[in-house]
C-alpha positions as CSV (number, residue, x, y, z in Angstrom):
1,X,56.0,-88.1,1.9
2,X,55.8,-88.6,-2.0
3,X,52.8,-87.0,-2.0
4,X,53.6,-84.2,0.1
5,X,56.5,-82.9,-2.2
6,X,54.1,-83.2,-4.7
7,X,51.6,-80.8,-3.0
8,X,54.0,-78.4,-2.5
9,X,55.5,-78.3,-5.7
10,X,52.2,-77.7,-7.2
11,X,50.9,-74.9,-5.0
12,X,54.2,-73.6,-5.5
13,X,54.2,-73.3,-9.2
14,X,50.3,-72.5,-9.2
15,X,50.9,-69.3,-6.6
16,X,54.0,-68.6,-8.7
17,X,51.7,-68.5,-12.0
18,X,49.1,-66.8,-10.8
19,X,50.9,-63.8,-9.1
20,X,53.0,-63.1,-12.2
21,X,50.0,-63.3,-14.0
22,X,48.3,-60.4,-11.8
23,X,51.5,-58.8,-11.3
24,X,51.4,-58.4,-15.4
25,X,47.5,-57.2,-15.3
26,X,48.3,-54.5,-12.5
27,X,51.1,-53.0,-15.2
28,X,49.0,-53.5,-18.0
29,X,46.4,-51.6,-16.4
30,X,49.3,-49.2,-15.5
31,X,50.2,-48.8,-18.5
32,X,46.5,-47.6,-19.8
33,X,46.0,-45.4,-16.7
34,X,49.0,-43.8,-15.3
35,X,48.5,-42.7,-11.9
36,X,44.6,-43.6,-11.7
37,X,43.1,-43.6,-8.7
38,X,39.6,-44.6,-10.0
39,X,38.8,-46.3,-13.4
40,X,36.3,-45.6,-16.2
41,X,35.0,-49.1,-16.9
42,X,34.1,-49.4,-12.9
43,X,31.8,-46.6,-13.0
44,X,28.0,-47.1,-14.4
45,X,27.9,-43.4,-15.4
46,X,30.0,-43.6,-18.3
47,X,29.1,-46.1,-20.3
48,X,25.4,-45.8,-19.0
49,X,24.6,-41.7,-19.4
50,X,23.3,-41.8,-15.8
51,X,25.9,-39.3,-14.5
52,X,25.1,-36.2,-16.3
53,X,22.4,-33.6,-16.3
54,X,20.0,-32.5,-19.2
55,X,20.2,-28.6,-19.4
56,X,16.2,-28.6,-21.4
């Protein structure tokens, strides 16, 4: 039963870290990109050049 109650604790604390921790990354990334729908660094075509057309 020791044991158990250990368990839990743990997972408790762990779930309770890691959510605040994402829960912080979301508003950072908020905060950096109001309102985004998509995100520059997760498209290839602008750090790459791909997306664009030459005109010569």
């Amino acid at each position: 039963m020791r044991d158990l109650k250990t368990y839990l604790s743990v997972a408790l604390v762990l779930s309770t870290l890691w959510f605040g921790s994402l829960a912080g990354l979301l508003v950072e990334i908020n905060r950096f990109f109001p309102d985004a729908l998509t995100f520059p660094f997760f498209n290839s075509s602008y750090c790459c050049g791909t997306g664009r057309k030459r005109l010569d």
